[in-house]
C-alpha positions in Angstrom: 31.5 -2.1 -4.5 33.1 -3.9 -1.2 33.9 -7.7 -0.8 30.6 -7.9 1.4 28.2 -6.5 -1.5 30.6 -9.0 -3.8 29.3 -11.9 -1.5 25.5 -10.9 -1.3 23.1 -12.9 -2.8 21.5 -11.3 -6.1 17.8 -10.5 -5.5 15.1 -12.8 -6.6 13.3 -10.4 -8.6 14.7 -6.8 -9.7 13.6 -4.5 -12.0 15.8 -2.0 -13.7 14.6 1.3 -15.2 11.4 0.4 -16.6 9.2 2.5 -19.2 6.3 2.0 -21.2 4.4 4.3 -23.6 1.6 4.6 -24.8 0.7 7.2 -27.7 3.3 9.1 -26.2 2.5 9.2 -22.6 5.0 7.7 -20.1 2.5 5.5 -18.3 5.5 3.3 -16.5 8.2 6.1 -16.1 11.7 4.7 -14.7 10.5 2.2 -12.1 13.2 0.2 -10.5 12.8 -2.6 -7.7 14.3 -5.2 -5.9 12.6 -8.0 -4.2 14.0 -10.5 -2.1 12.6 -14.3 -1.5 10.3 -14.4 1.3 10.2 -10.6 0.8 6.4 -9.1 0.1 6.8 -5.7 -1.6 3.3 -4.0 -2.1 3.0 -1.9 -4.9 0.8 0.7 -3.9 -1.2 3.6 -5.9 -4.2 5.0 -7.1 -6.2 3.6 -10.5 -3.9 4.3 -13.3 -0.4 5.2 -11.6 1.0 2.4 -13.6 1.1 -0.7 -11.3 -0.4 -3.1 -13.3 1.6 -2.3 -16.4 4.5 -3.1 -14.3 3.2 -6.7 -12.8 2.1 -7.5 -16.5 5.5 -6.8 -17.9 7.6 -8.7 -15.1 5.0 -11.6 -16.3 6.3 -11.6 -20.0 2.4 -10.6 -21.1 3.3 -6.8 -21.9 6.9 -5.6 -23.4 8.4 -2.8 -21.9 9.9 0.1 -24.0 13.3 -0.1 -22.1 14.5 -1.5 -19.0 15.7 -5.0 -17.6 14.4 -7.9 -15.8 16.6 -9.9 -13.4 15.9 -13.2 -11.5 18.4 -14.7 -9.2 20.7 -12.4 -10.7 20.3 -13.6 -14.3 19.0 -11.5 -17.1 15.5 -12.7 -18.0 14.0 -9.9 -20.3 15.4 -6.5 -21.8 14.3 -5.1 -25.7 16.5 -7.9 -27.2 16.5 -10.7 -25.3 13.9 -12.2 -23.6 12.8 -15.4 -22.1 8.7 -16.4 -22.6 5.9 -15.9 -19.7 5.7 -19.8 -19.5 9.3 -20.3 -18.7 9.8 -17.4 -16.0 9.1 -19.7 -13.3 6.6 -16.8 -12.1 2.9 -17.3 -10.5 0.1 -15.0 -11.4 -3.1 -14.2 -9.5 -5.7 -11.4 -10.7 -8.9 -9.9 -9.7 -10.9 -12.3 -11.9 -9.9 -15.9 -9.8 -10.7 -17.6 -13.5 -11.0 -21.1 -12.2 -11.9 -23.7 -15.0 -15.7 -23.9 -14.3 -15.1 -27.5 -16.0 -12.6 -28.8 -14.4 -12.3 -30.4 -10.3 -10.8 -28.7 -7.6 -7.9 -30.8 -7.7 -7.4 -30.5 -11.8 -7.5 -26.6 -11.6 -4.8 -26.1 -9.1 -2.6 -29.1 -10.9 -3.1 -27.4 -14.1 0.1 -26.1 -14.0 2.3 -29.4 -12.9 4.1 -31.7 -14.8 5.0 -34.9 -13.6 3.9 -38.3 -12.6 0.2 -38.3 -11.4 0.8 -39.4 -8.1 3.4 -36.3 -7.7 1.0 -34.1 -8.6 -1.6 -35.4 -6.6 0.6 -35.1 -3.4 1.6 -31.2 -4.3 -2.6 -30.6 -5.0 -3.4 -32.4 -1.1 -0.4 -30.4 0.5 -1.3 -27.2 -0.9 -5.6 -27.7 -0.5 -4.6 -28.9 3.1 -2.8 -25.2 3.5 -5.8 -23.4 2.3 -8.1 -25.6 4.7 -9.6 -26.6 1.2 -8.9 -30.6 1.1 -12.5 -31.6 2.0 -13.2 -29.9 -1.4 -10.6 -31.4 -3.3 -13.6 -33.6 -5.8 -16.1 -30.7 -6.1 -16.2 -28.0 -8.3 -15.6 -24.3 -8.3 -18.9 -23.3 -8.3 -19.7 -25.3 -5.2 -17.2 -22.9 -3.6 -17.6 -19.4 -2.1 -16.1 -16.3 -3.5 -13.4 -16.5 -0.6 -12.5 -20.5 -1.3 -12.2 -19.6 -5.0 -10.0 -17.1 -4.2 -7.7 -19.7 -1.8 -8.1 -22.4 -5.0 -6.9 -19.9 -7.5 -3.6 -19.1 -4.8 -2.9 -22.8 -4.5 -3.2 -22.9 -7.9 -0.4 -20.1 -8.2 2.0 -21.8 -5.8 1.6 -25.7 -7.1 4.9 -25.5 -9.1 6.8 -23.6 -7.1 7.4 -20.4 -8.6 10.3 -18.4 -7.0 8.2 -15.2 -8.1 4.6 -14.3 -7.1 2.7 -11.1 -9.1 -0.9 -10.5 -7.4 -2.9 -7.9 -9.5 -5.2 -6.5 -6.8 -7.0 -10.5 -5.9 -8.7 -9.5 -2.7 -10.9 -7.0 -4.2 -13.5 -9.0 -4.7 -13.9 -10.5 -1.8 -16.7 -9.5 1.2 -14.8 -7.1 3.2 -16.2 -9.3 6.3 -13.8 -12.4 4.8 -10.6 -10.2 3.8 -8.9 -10.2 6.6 -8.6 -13.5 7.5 -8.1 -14.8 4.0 -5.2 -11.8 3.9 -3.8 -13.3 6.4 -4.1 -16.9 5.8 -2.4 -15.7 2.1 -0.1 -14.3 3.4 1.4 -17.0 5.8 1.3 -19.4 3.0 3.4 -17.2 0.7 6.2 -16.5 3.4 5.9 -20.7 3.9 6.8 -20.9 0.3 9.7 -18.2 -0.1 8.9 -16.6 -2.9 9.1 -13.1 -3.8 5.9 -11.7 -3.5 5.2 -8.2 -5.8 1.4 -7.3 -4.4 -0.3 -4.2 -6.3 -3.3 -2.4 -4.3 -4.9 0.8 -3.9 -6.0 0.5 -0.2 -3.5 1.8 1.7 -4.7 -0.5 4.8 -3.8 -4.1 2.5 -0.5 -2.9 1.9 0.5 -1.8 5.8 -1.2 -4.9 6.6 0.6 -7.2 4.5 3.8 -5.5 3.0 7.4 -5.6 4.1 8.3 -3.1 1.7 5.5 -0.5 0.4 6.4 1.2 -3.0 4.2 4.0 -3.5 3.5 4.9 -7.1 1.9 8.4 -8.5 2.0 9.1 -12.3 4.4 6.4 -13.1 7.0 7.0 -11.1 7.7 5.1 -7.8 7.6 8.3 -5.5 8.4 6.9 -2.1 9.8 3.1 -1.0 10.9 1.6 2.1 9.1 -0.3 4.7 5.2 0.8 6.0 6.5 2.8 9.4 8.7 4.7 7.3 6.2 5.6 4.1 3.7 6.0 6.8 5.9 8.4 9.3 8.0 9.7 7.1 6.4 10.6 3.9 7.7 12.2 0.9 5.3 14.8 0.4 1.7 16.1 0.7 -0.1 13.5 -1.7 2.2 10.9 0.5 0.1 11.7 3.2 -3.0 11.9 2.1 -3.0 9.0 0.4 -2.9 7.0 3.8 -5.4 9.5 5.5 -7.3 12.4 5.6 -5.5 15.2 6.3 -5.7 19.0 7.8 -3.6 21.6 5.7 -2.0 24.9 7.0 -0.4 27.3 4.9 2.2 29.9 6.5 5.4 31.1 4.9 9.0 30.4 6.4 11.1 33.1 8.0 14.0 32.1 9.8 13.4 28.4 9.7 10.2 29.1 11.3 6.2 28.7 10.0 4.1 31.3 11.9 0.6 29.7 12.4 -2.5 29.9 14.6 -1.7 27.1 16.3 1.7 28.5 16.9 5.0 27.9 15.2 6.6 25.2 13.7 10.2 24.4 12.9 11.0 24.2 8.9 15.1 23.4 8.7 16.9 24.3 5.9 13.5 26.1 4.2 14.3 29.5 2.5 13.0 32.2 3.9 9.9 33.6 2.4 9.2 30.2 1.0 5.4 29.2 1.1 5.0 25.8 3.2 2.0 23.8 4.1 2.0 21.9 7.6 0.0 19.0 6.8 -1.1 16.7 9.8 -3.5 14.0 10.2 -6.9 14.6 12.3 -5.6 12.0 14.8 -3.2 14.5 15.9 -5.7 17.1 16.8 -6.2 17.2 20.6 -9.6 19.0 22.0 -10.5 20.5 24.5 -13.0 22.6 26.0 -13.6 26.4 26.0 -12.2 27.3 29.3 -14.5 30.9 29.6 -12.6 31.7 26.2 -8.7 31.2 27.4 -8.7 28.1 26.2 -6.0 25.3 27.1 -2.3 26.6 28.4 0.0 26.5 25.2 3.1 23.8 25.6 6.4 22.8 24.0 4.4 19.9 22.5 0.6 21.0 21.3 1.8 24.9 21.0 -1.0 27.5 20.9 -4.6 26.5 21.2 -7.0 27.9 18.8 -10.5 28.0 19.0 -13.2 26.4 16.5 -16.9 25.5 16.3 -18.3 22.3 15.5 -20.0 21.4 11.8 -20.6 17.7 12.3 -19.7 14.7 13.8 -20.2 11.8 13.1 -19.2 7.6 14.8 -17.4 5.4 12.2 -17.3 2.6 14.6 -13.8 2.9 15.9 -13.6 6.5 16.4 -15.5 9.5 15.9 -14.9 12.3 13.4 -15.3 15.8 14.1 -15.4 18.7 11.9 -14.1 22.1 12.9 -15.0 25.7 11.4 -11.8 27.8 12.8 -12.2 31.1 13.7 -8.8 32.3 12.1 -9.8 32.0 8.6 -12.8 30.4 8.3 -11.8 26.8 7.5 -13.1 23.3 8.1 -10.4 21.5 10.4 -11.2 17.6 11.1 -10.3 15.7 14.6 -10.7 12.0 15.2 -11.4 11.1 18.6 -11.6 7.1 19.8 -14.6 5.7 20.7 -17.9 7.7 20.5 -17.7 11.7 21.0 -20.9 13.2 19.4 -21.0 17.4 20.0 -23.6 19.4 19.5 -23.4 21.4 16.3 -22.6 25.1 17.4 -20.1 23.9 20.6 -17.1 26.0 20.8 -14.2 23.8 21.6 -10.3 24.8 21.7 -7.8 23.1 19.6 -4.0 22.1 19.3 -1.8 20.0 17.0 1.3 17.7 18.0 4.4 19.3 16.7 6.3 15.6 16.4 3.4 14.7 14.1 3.1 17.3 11.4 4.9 17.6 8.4 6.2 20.7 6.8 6.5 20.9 3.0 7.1 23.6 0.4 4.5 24.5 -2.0 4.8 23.3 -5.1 
């Protein structure tokens, strides 16, 4: 360790080698992070990877087998010591907003402070006036819409100041018509705050859209991290991709650092050879074109060799349109995205080629 790394400010929230069993299955399996204030990092992964064991053990609700819990630097939690939820200084919202159905606006999100009354008071107006909520601040919950719940239950979460944030999936619920902006209202409100901010999702579009660190979790394990370019353009493996997208798979085998494919070859450094790859690449990649008297397009450097397929379907998803290929080299369904509407007729012959800088090459497994 240098003099600089001596001088660096400790991390608000880290994590050390986390595990936790259960009847013998590792379901949190050596998860480490480290989360600076002001910093969102979106845990991201598919039902039952783990990440809501993790949030609910950072929280103090769930112990872990082994591992350790810092804050500021300072030891909060390993299998000896640790320091209760209440005292953590750590704000929790869930799917389930669980507002006090009883209680005012302004008495659920001061539930939390201590203090003199006219303090409090003050923190509730400040924090309702952020979530465009103050007009509300004498009715009750269920005066409110699912979407100014949801901004009561966050105020609620930030009104003593925690310098740690855990968010257990909290805009699921919410009309998909509403998320965005309420994302994005939530978001500004938590980088106003500076705390450290641990989101868990399984859309891959709420973490790009809101993380500045993505932490992609299969099986237990924390598979991938860095920020959403990088898990995005650089992915660790096949799943890594998919997860994001839909995906086109090619198998070939490697001989001298080179896949031979229909659509050409593509370079695989430092791959055995004889090794059995797949070239994975997302259907945005796919460039068409049309079936020039059965030539098809001129190969290049960048798209390689055209090869020629018939269309199953397509279909307009608003955005874009997806078409789906049968290939004539072995049969299989290939799928292109194309922006805005592109409708062929079922039975069109069309020539195809894929972007070598967007494909991935990875061994099988």
């Amino acid at each position: 360790m240098n003099a600089q790394d001596d001088l660096k400010p400790a991390p608000r929230l880290e994590v050390r080698n986390f595990m936790r069993r259960f009847e013998g299955r590792a379901v949190v399996d050596d998860v480490s992070l480290r989360i600076e204030a002001g910093q969102v990092t979106c845990l991201l992964g598919p039902s039952g990877c783990g990440k809501s064991t993790t949030l609910r053990m950072i929280a103090g609700v769930e112990m872990q087998d082994s591992g350790e819990i810092y804050v500021d630097g300072k030891l909060i939690c390993d299998t000896v010591f640790r320091v209760p939820p209440e005292r953590r200084q750590i704000g929790l919202m869930f799917q389930d907003f669980a507002l006090f159905p009883h209680l005012s606006v302004a008495d659920n999100v001061a539930f939390g402070l201590k203090g003199a009354r006219d303090v409090k008071r003050a923190r509730v107006e400040e924090l309702l006036n952020k979530v465009h909520l103050k007009r509300f601040i004498d009715g009750y919950p269920h005066e409110l819409s699912g979407g100014e719940q949801q901004r009561v239950a966050l105020a609620r979460a930030l009104a003593p100041r925690p310098r740690i944030m855990l968010m257990d999936e909290p805009f699921s619920g919410l009309d998909n018509r509403l998320r965005d902006g309420i994302r994005d209202d939530t978001l500004s409100l938590l980088k106003e705050e500076d705390a450290a901010v641990l989101l868990v999702t399984h859309e891959p579009e709420e973490a790009m859209r809101m993380a500045d660190e993505i932490a992609l979790m299969r099986r237990g394990r924390i598979v991938q991290q860095g920020a959403p370019y990088n898990v995005y353009t650089r992915p660790a493996d096949k799943a890594a991709v998919a997860f994001f997208s839909d995906v086109n798979v090619l198998p070939a085998q490697v001989n001298g650092a080179l896949a031979e494919t229909p659509f050409g070859q593509f370079l695989a450094p430092g791959v055995p050879d004889g090794t059995d790859v797949e070239i994975v690449f997302r259907p945005q990649h796919v460039k068409l074109d049309f079936d020039r008297k059965g030539a098809g397009p001129l190969p290049t450097a960048t798209t390689g060799v055209p090869a020629r397929g018939v269309v199953q379907r397509a279909r307009f998803l608003g955005n874009e349109s997806l078409v789906e290929f049968r290939m004539d080299f072995d049969g299989s369904v290939l799928k292109a995205t194309v922006p805005n509407v592109f409708m062929p007729e079922t039975g069109r012959v069309m020539w195809l080629t894929v972007r070598r800088d967007r494909c991935f090459v990875f061994p099988v497994d």
